[in-house]
C-alpha positions in Angstrom: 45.9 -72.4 50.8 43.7 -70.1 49.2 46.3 -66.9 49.8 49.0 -69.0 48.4 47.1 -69.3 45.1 46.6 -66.1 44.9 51.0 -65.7 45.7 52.0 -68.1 43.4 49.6 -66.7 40.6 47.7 -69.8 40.3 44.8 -68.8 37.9 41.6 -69.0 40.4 38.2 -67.3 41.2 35.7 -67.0 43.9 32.7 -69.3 44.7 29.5 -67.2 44.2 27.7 -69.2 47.0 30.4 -69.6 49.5 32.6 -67.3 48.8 36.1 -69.8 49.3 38.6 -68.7 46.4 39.7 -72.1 44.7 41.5 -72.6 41.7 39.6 -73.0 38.4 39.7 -76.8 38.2 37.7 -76.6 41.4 34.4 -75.4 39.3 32.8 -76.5 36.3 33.7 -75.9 32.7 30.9 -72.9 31.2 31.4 -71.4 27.9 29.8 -68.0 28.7 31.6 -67.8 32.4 34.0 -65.3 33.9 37.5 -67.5 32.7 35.4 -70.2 31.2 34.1 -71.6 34.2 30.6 -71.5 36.1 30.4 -68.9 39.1 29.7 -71.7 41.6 32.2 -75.0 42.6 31.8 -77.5 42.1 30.3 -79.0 45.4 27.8 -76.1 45.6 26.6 -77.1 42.0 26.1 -80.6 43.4 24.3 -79.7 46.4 22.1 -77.2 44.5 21.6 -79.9 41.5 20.3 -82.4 44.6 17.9 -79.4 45.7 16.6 -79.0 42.4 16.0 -82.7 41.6 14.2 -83.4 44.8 11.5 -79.8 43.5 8.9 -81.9 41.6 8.0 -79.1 39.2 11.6 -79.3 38.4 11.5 -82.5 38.1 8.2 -82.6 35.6 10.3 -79.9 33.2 13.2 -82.0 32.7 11.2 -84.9 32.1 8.8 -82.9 29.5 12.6 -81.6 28.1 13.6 -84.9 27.9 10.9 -87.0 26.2 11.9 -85.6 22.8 15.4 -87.5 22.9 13.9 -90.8 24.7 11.4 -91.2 21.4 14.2 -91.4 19.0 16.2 -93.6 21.7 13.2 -95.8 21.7 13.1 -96.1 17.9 16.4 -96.8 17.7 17.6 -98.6 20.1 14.6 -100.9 20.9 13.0 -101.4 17.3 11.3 -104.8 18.4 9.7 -103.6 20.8 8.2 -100.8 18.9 7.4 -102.8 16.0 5.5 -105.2 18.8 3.4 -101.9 20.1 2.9 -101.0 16.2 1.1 -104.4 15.7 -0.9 -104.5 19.2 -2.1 -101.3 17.9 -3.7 -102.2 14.9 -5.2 -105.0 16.3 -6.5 -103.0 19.3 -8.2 -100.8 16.6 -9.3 -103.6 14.8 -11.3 -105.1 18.1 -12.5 -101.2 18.2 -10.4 -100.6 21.8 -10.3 -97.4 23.6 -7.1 -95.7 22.6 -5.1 -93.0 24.2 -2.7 -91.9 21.3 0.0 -93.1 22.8 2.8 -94.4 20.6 5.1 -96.9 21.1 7.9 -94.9 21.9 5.8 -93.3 24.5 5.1 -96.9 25.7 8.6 -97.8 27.1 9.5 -94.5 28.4 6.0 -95.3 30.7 8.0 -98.5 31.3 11.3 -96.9 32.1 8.9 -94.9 34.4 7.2 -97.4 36.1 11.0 -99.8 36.5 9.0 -102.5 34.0 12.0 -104.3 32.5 11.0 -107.5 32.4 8.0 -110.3 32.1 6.1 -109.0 35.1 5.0 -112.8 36.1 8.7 -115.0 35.8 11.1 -112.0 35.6 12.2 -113.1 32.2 13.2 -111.3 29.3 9.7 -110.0 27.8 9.0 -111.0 24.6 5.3 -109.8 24.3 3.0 -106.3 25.1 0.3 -108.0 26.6 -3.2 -106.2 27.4 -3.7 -106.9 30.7 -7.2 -106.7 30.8 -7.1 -108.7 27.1 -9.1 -106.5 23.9 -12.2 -110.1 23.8 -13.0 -108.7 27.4 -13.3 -104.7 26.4 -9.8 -104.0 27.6 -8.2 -100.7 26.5 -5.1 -99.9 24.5 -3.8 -97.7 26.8 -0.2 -97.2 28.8 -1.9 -98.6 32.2 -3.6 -101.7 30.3 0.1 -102.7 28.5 2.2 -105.0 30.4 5.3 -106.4 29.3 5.1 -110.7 29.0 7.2 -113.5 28.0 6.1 -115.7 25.7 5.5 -118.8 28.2 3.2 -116.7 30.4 1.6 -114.9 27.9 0.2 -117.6 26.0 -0.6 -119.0 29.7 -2.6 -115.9 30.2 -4.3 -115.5 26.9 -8.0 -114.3 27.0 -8.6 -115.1 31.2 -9.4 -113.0 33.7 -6.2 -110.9 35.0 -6.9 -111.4 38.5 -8.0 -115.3 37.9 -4.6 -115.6 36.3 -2.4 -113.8 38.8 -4.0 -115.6 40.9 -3.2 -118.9 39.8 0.6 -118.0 39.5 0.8 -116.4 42.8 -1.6 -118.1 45.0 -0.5 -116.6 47.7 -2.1 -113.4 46.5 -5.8 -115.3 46.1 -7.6 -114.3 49.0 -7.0 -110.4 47.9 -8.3 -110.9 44.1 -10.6 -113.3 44.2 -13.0 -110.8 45.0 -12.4 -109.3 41.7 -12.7 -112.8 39.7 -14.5 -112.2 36.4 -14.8 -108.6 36.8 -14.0 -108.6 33.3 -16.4 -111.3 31.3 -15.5 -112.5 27.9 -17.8 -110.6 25.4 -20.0 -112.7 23.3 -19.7 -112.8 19.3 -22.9 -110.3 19.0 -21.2 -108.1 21.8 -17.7 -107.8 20.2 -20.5 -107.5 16.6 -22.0 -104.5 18.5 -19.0 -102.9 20.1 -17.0 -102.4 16.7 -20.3 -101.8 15.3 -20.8 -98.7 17.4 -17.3 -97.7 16.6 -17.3 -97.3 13.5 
């Protein structure tokens, strides 16, 4: 086969990694390779590509690479939701919440990271960025405090106790958080007076 190219004048090139000589439709289009084309084929560029992604430093460049491009992505293609993370924001600095920096943007890639699509109690369609430790009981507005919610359950939840309220909608799940019931007490008037008083 690879003789009879070479006969018949078929334009073709060697594999830098194994070597086999394969016509140039067998390796992938480069702009700055030897006859336009990459100096491996195209199943050694797979198998190295699966090597590389499986390197976790590799994995942490191309992600650092790519957050740049999922930012604009996130303004443009999800502008509710950003314009939902803009308003928790100002009302988590209003309440005098810890704050990471994080913007919203920033917000659904952590999502995209963590496979959050959807109202993490029904399933549904998410209509809300809850806090899930809410801001009355000295929650934070950071990325592992934001949970996406649908409007049903978010209201449901309001100001309780997460693990109260998980509870209560998976009660199967009771025996393992109701240690933790009330971890989280609902601060007083003077408390919540105090707080933003010592953050200002």
């Amino acid at each position: 086969m690879n003789t009879r190219l070479a006969v018949l004048g078929v334009p073709a090139k060697a594999c830098s990694v194994c070597l086999v000589v394969l016509g140039l439709d067998a390796f992938p289009v480069h702009r700055t390779g030897l006859q336009g084309r990459a100096s491996r084929c195209k199943g050694c560029h797979r198998e190295r590509q699966a090597l590389l992604r499986r390197d976790p430093a590799y994995k942490a460049a191309e992600r650092r690479q790519q957050r740049p491009y999922d930012r604009q992505r996130a303004r443009q293609e999800d502008r509710r939701a950003y314009m939902l993370g803009r308003s928790q924001l100002r009302r988590a600095l209003e309440a005098g919440a810890e704050y990471d920096g994080h913007q919203p943007e920033d917000l659904l890639i952590h999502w995209d990271d963590e496979d959050l699509y959807a109202c993490i109690c029904c399933g549904g369609p998410y209509e809300h960025l809850d806090h899930n430790v809410p801001l009355i009981r000295g929650g934070s507005h950071t990325l592992d405090n934001l949970v996406p919610l649908c409007q049903d359950c978010n209201l449901a939840k309001s100001g309780k106790c997460p693990y109260r309220f998980y509870a209560e909608r998976f009660p199967s799940l009771k025996p393992f958080l109701e240690p933790f019931f009330d971890t989280h007490e609902r601060l007083t008037e003077e408390e919540l007076a105090e707080r933003q008083g010592g953050t200002a």
